[in-house]
TIBADREN-292207 format. One record per residue (C-alpha): residue number from 1; x, y, z. Coordinates in steps of 0.05 Angstrom, whole numbers, plus 5000, padded with zeros to 4 digits. Layout:
N
+------+------+-------+------+
| tivo | east | north |   up |
+------+------+-------+------+
|  NUM |    X |     Y |    Z |
...
+------+------+-------+------+
END
This chain:
51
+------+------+-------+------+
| tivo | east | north |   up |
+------+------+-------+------+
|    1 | 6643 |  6810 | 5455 |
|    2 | 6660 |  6824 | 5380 |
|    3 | 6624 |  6877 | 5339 |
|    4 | 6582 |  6839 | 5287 |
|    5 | 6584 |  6892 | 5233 |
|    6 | 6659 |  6901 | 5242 |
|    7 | 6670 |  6822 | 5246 |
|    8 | 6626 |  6812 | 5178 |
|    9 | 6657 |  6869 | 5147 |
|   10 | 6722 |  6827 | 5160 |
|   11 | 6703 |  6759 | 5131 |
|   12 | 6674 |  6794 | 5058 |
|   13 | 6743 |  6823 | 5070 |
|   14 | 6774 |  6757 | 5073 |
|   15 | 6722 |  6715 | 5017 |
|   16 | 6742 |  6774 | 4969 |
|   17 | 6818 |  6762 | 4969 |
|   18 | 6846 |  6750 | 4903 |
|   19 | 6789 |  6776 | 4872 |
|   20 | 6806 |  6838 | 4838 |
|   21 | 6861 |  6801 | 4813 |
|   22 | 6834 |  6747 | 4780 |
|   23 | 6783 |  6809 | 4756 |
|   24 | 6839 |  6840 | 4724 |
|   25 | 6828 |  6902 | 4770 |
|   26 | 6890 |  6948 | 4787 |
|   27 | 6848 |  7009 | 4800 |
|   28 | 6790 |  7047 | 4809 |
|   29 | 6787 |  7057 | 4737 |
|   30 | 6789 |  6990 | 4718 |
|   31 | 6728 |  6977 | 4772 |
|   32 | 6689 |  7037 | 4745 |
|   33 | 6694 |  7007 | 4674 |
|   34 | 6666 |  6943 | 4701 |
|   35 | 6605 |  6974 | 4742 |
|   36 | 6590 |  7013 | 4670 |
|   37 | 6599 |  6947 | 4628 |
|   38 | 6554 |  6910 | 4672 |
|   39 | 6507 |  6966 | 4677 |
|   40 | 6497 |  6966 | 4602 |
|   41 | 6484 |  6891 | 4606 |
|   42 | 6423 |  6893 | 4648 |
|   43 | 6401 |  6951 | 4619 |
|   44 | 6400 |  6910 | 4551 |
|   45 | 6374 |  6845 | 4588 |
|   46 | 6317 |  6889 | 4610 |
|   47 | 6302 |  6941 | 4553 |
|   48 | 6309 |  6894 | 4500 |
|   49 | 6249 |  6888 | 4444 |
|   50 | 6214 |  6962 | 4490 |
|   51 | 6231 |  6998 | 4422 |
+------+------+-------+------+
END
């Protein structure tokens, strides 16, 4: 019997292969600058026009 949390955990593995390279991601920096980028984009998407 397989573990189902260890045998999803294993196929996002596998559909995210390639991923952070095609991202342009080498490191953590380079993901936390993403997370922040698209942070500030919904925060725009929803603040927008609440001046």
């Amino acid at each position: 019997m397989v573990n189902a949390a260890k045998y999803s955990f294993l196929k996002m593995q596998k559909a995210f292969v390639g991923e952070a390279e095609r991202l342009g991601l080498k490191n953590e920096q380079d993901v936390a600058k993403m997370v922040d980028e698209i942070r500030q984009e919904l925060w725009k998407e929803r603040y927008a026009g609440n001046d």
